[in-house]
ZAGU-644053 format. One record per atom (N, C-alpha, C): residue in three letters; x, y, z. Coordinates in steps of 0.2 Angstrom, whole numbers, plus 5000, padded with zeros to 4 digits. Layout:
N
AlaXYZ ...
This chain:
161
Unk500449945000 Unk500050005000 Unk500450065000 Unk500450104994 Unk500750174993 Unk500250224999 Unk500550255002 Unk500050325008 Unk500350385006 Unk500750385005 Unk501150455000 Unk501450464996 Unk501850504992 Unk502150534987 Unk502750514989 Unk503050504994 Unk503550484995 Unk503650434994 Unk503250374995 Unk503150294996 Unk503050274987 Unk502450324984 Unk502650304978 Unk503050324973 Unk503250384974 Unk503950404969 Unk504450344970 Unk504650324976 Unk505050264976 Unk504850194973 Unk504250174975 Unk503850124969 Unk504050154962 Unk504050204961 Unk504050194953 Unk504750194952 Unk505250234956 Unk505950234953 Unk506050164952 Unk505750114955 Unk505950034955 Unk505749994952 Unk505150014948 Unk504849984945 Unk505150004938 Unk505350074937 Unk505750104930 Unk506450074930 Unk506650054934 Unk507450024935 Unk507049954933 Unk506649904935 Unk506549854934 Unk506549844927 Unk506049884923 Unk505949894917 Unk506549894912 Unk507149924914 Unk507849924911 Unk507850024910 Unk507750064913 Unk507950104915 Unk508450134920 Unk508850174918 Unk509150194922 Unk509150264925 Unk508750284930 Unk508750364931 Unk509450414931 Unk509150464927 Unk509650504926 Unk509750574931 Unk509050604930 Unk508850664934 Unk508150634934 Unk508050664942 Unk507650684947 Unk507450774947 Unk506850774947 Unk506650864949 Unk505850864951 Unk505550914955 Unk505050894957 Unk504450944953 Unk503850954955 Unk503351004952 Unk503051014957 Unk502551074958 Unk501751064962 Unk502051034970 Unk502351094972 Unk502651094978 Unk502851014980 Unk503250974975 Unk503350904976 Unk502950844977 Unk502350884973 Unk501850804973 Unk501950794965 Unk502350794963 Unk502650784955 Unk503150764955 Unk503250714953 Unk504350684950 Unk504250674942 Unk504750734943 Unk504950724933 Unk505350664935 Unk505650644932 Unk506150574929 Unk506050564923 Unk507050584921 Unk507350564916 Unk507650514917 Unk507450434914 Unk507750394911 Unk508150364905 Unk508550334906 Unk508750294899 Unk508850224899 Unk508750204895 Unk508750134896 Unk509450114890 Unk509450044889 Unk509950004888 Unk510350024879 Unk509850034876 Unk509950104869 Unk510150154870 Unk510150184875 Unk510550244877 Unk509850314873 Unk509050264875 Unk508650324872 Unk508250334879 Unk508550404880 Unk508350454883 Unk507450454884 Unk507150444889 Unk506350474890 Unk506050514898 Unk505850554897 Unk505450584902 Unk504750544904 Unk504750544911 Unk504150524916 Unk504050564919 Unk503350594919 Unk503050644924 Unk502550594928 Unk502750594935 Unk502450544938 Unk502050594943 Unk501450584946 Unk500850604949 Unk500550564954 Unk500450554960 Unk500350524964 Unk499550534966 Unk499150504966 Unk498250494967 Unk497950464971 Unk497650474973 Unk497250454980 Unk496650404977 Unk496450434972 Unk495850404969 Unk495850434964 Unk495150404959 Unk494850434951 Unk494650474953 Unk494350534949 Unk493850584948 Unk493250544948 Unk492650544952 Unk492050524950 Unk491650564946 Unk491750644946 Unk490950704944 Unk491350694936 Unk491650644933 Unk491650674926 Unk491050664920 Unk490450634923 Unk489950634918 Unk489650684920 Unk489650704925 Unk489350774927 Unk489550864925 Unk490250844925 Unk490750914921 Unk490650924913 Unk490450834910 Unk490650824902 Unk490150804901 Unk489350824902 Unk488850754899 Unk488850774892 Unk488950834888 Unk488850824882 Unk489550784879 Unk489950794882 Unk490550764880 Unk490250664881 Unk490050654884 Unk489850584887 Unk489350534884 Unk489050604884 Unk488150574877 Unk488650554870 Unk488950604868 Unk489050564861 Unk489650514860 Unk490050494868 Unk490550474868 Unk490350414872 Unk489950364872 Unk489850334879 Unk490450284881 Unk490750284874 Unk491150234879 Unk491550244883 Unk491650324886 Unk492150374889 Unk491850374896 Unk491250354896 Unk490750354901 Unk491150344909 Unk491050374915 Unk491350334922 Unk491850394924 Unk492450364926 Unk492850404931 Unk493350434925 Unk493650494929 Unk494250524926 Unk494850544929 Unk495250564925 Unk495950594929 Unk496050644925 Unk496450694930 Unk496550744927 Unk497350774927 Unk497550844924 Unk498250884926 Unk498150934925 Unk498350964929 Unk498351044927 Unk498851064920 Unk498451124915 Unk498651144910 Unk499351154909 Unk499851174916 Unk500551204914 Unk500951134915 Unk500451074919 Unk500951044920 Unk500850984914 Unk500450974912 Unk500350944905 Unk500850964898 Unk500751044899 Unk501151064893 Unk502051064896 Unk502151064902 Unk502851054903 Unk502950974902 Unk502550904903 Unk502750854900 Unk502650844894 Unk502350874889 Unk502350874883 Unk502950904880 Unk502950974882 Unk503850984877 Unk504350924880 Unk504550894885 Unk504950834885 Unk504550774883 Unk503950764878 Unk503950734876 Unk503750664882 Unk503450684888 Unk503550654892 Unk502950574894 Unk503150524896 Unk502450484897 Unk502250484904 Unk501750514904 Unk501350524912 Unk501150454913 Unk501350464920 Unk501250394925 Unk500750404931 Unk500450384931 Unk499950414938 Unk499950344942 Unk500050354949 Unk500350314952 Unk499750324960 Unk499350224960 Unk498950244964 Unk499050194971 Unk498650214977 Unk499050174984 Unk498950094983 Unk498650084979 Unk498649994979 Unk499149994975 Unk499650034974 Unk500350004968 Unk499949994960 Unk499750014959 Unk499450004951 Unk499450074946 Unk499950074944 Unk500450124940 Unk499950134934 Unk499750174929 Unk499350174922 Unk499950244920 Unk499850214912 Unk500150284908 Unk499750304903 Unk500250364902 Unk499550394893 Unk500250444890 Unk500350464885 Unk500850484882 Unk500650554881 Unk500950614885 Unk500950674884 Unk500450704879 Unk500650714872 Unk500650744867 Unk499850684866 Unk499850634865 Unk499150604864 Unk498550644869 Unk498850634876 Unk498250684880 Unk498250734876 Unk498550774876 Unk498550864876 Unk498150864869 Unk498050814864 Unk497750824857 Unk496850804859 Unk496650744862 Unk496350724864 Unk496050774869 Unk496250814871 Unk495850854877 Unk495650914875 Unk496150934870 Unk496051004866 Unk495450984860 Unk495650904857 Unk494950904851 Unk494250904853 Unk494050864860 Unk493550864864 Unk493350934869 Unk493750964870 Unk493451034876 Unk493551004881 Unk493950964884 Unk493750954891 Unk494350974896 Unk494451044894 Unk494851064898 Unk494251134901 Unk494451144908 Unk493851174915 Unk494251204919 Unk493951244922 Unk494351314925 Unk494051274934 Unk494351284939 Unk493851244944 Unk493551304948 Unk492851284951 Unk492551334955 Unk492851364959 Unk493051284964 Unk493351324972 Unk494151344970 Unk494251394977 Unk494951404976 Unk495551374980 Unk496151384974 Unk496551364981 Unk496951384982 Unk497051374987 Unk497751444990 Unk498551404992 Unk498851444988 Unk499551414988 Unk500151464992 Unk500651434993 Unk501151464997 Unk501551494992 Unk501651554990 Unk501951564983 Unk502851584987 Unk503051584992 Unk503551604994 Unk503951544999 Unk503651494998 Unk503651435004 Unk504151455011 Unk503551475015 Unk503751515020 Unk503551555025 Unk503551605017 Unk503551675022 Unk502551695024 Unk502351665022 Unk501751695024 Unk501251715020 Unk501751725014 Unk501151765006 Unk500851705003 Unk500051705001 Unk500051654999 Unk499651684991 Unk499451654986 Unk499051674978 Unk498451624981 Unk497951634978 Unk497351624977 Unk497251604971 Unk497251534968 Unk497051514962 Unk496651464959 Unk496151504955 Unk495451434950 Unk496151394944 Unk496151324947 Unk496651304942 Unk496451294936 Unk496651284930 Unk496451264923 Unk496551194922 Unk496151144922 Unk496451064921 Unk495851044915 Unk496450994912 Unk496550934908 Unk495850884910 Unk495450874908 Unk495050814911 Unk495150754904 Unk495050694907 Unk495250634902 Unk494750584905 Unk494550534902 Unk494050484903 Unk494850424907 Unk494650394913 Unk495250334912 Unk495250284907 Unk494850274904 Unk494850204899 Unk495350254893 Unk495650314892 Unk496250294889 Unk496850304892 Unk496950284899 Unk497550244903 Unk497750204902 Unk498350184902 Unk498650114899 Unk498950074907 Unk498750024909 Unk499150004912 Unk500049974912 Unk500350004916 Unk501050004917 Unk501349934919 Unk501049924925 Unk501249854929 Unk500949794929 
C-alpha cells in the first residue's frame, strides 16, 4: 500500500529500473507532489516520466462532460485529470505520464496524445473552488488560484504493471 508521494515516487523509481531504466535526473513540480524522471534505458534512448501520485479517480466526470459523454459513451465513468501547465511542461519533454495509485497500480498515457485528445473534445475546466498556495514557501504570502485542468476519461489509461 502506497500512503504517499513519498512511498510512491520510490515504487516507481523501482519499477522503472525493473523495466531496464536507468534514472538520470530527478526534479519535482506542484510543491513536490510531481517527479519528473529522466530515464534511459539499455539503447541509450533518453525518456521523460511525469509521475503523479492519486488518492483516487475523479467520480463527477459525467457530470462536468455529459455532452462530451452522450455522444462518447464509451468514455462514460471515472476520470483523471492535470493541470494545464503541467501537461504542457510534460509534453515539450515529450513525456509519458504515470499516475501512480496506493494499491501499487501504475497506468500511463503519452503526453502529446492527452493534450490532442483533450483539446479535440473541450474537456479542459477552470475549477469553481479556490486554492490557495504558498507562493514564497514560508513566508506567509499566499495566491489564490481557480486552476485550469486537463480532464480525460480513464479507459484511455494504459496500464504499466
Amino acid at each position: 500500500m502506497l500512503l504517499n508521494c513519498s512511498a510512491a515516487f520510490e515504487y516507481v523509481k523501482k519499477l522503472l529500473r525493473a523495466k531496464g531504466y536507468a534514472i538520470r535526473m530527478l526534479s519535482y513540480k506542484s510543491n513536490g507532489r510531481h517527479l519528473i524522471i529522466e530515464g534511459i534505458d539499455s539503447k541509450e534512448h533518453y525518456q521523460y516520466f511525469y509521475c503523479i501520485y492519486k488518492h483516487e479517480f475523479i467520480h463527477s466526470f459525467n457530470e462536468l462532460f455529459p455532452e462530451f459523454v452522450s455522444k462518447h459513451t464509451e468514455y462514460a465513468g471515472y476520470a483523471e485529470s492535470i493541470n494545464i501547465e503541467y501537461l504542457e511542461y510534460a509534453r515539450v519533454r515529450e513525456a509519458i505520464l504515470l499516475y501512480i495509485y496506493p494499491d501499487c497500480k501504475v497506468y500511463s498515457i503519452d503526453s502529446n496524445f492527452l493534450n490532442n485528445f483533450v483539446i479535440e473534445h473541450g474537456l479542459l475546466r477552470e475549477q469553481t473552488k479556490q486554492n490557495e498556495y504558498d507562493v514564497a514557501y514560508g513566508n506567509g504570502l499566499t495566491e489564490v488560484v481557480h486552476e485550469k485542468v486537463n480532464m480525460f476519461p480513464i479507459k484511455l489509461l494504459n496500464r504499466y504493471n
